[in-house]
N, C-alpha and C positions, 0 to 999 in steps of 0.2 A: 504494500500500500504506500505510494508518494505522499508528498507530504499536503498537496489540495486535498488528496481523499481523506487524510490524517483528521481534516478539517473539518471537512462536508461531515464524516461519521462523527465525531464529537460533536456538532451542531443539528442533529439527528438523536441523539443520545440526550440531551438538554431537552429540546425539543420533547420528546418524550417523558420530559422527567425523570431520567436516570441522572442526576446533579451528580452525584459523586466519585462516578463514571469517569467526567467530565477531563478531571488531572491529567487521572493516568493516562490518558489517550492521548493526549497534548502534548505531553510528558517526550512522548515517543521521537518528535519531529522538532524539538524547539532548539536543537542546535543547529539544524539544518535547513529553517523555513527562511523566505527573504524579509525583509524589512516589511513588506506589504501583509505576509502572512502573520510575523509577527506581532503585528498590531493586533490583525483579527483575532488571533490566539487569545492574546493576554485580555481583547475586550471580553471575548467572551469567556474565559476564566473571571474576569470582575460579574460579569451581571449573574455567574454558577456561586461565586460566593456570595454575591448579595442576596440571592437567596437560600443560602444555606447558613446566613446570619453570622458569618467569618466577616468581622471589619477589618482584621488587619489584614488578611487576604487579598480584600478587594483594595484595598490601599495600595498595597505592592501591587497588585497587578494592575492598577490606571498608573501608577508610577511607571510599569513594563512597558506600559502604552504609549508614553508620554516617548521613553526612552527610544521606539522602535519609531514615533515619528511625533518630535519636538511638536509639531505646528497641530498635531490633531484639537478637534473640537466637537464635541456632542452635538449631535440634532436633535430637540426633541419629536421632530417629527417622525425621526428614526431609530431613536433610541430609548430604553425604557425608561420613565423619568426617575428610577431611584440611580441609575447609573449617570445621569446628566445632572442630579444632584451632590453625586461625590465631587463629579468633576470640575465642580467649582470649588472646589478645596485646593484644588494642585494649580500649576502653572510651569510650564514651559519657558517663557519669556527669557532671552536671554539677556543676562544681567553686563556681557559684552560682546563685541564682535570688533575684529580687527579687517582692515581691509587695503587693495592696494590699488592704484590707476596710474592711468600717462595717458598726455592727449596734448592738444597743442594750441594756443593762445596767439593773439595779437593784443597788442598795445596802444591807447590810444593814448594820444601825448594835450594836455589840456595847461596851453601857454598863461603865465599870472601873470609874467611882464617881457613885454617884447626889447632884446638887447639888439636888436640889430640898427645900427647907427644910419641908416642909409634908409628913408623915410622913401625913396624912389623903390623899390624894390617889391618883389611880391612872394609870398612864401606859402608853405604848406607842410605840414605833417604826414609823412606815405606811413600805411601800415606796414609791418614785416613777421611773416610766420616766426613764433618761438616754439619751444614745444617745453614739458614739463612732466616730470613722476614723481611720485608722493607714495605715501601711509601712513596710517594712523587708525584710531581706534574709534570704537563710540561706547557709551557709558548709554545703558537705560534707565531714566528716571522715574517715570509713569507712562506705562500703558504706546503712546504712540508718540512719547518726547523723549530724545534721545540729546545726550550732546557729546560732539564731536572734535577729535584735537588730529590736527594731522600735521606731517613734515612733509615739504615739497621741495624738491631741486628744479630750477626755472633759468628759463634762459627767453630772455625778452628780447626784443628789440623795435626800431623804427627809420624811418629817411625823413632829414630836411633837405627842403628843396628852396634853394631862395633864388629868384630870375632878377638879371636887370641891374646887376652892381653897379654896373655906370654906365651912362647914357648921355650921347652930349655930340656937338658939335650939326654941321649939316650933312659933311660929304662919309664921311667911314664914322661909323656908329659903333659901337663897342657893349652888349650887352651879357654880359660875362653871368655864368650859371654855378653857383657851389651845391654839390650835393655830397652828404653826411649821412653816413650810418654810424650809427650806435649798434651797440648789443652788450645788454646786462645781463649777469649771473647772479643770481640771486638762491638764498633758504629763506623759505617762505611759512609760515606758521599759523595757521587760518586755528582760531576756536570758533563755536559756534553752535546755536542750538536748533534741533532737526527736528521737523514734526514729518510724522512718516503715516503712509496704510498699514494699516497690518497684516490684512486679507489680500488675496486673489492671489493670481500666477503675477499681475503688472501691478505693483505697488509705487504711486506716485509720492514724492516728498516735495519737500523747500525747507530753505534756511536762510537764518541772519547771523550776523557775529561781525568777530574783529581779526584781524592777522597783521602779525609784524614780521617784516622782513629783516636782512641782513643784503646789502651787497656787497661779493665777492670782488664782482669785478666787471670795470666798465671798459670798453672799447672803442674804438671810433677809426675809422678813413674815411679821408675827405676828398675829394675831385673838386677842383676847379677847371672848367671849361670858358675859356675865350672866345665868344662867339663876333664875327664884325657882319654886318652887314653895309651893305652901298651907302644909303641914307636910312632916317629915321622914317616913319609912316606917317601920313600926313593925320591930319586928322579926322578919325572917322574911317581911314584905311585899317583892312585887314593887316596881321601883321608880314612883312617881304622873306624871303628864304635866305637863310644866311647864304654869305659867299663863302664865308672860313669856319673855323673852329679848331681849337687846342684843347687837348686835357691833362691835365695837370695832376695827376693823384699822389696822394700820400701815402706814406708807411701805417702800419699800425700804430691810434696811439692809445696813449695809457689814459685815459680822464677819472680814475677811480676817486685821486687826490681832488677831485673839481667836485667830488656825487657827496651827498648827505647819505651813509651808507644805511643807513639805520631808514625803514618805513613802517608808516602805519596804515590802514586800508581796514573802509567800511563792505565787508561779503553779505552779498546776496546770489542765492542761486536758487536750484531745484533739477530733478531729476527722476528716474524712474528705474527702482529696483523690478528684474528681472529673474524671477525665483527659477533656479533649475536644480532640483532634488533639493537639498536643508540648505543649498548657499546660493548667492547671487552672483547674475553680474546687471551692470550699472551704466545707467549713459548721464552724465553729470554739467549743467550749463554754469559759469560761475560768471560772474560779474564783480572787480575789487573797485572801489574807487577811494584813489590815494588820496590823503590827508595831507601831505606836506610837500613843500615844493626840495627837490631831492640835488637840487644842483646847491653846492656851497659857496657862498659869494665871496669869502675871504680868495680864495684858490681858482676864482672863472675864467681868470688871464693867464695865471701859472701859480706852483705852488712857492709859495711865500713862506713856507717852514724851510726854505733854502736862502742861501745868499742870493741878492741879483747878479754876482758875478759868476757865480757857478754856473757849473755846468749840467746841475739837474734841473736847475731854475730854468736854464735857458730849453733847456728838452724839454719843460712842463707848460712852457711858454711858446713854442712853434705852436702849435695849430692857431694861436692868436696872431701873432708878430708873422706869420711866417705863408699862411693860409687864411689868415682874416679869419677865424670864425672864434667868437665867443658865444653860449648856447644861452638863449633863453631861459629867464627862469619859470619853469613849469611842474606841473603837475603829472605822476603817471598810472591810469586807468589799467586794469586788464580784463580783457574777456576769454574766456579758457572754455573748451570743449573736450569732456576726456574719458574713459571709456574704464571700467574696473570693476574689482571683484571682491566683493564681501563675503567673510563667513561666519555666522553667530556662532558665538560659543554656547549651545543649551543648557539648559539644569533645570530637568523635571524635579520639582519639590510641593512640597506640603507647607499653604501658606497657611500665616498664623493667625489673618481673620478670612474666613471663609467668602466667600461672594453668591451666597445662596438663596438673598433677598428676593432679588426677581423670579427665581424658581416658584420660591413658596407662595409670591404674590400668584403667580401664575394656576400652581395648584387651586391655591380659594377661590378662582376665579371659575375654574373647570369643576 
């Protein structure tokens, strides 16, 4: 006899009122059945001892229950109501779960004060892919609030683009183009509290909170292009095709000593747990937006913990003296879309006030 028939005849035996039967037939196959059988097993060992007036029986065995599948939940529609009245005594809920993602962000760059001395000019902020992985934990507090602490290694970035450095004259017109990448390295440290579904296989969330960063390290090259055209455009003319253009690009530079390494940032997100067998995975939208402007004003021409004769000073000081460019002081925003995978840790237990008010209301009703 496999171990479905194992089943089928012990629920045949109940059925009849053979209760005591009930064990030793179960008995037979309970090292061998899967997680599915197991469940039914051990339910129906609880609803053989609740009538056989065994409470500590029936205890362990909604505990067996619990254990063969953390998320189970009585029906009354399906199940006897003395057994759907135990089982508001226990709980499953796990008390943590730790979890892991990567996915990938852009950056939006939100200017406080514009440093570019050249009022003729016109600029703009390009988005540039980052990407990001993390982990961290969640703590459950009640029921479907959870709150969450996780670590993230991040790497951001952006392009300024500013057109039109100078402009002048009738006959050869000079409209020169600098364009700048950055790319920050950042740990990143989001808290925050999560309101979550409990139920179904698609479990939707959202969350608020706070995260502070660290930057590792900040980067930059810079292009300048020389563009000439014939004449300027008259007025109301489209703009003419250059005739020339040079570009000019730089080495990589250091601006770490120019960044406020330290940030703060208000998180909002939301997302959708994807239950497959007791764990998840997760598609996750995050929205940060930074609190403080991250460029340091003592250090935005060069770093001044040097001598000006030096010759760190004077390296920290090219991309200004050398490239024209001192950055804006701004604000930075990130949008992150990132893909992961949670697993609760369970613990079927026996809680210490029961939740069996609604049952009983229900009975006096019936």
């Amino acid at each position: 006899m496999d171990c479905e028939q194992t089943i089928a005849y012990a629920t045949d035996e109940y059925n009849a009122g053979h209760f005591y039967a009930v064990p030793s037939i179960l008995e037979r196959c309970m090292k061998d059945f899967t997680r599915d059988q197991r469940q039914r097993a051990y339910l129906l060992l609880t609803q053989t001892y609740l009538l056989l007036d065994d409470a500590a029986g029936a205890r362990q065995s909604f505990l067996n229950v619990l254990e063969a599948n953390p998320e189970f939940v009585t029906d009354e529609r399906v199940h006897p109501i003395d057994v759907v009245y135990l089982s508001k005594r226990f709980t499953a809920t796990p008390r943590f779960s730790w979890f892991v993602n990567a996915g990938t962000n852009v950056t939006p760059v939100r200017v406080i004060y514009d440093m570019n001395p050249m009022s003729s000019t016109s600029q703009k902020y390009v988005f540039r892919p980052g990407y990001n992985v993390g982990a961290g934990g969640e703590l459950s507090i009640y029921e479907k609030w959870r709150v969450r602490v996780e670590t993230n290694f991040m790497q951001t970035g952006f392009r300024h683009i500013s057109d039109g450095h100078f402009r002048f004259g009738n006959e050869k017109v000079t409209g020169d183009r600098q364009s700048v990448i950055e790319q920050q390295t950042w740990i990143n440290v989001p808290t925050y509290l999560v309101y979550s579904d409990n139920f179904g296989r698609y479990r939707p969330y959202g969350y608020a909170g706070i995260s502070l960063s660290y930057m590792l390290s900040d980067k930059a090259t810079i292009t300048n292009t020389n563009i000439k055209f014939e004449r300027a455009p008259a007025p109301g003319e489209a703009p003419l095709p250059a005739t020339e253009s040079f570009e000019m690009p730089s080495p990589n530079f250091d601006l770490t000593h120019a960044r406020r390494r330290l940030g703060q940032a208000i998180v909002v997100g939301g997302g959708v747990n994807h239950k497959v067998g007791l764990d998840f995975v997760f598609v996750d939208v995050r929205y940060s937006f930074g609190l403080r402007n991250i460029v340091e004003p003592r250090y935005s021409v060069g770093n001044t913990k040097h001598d000006p004769a030096s010759g760190p000073f004077v390296d920290s000081a090219t991309p200004a003296f050398q490239y024209g460019y001192v950055s804006d002081y701004f604000r930075l925003d990130n949008l992150s879309v990132s893909v992961g995978f949670l697993r609760p840790l369970y613990k079927p237990r026996e809680l210490k006030r029961a939740r069996t008010k609604g049952v009983l209301r229900k009975l006096k009703r019936s």
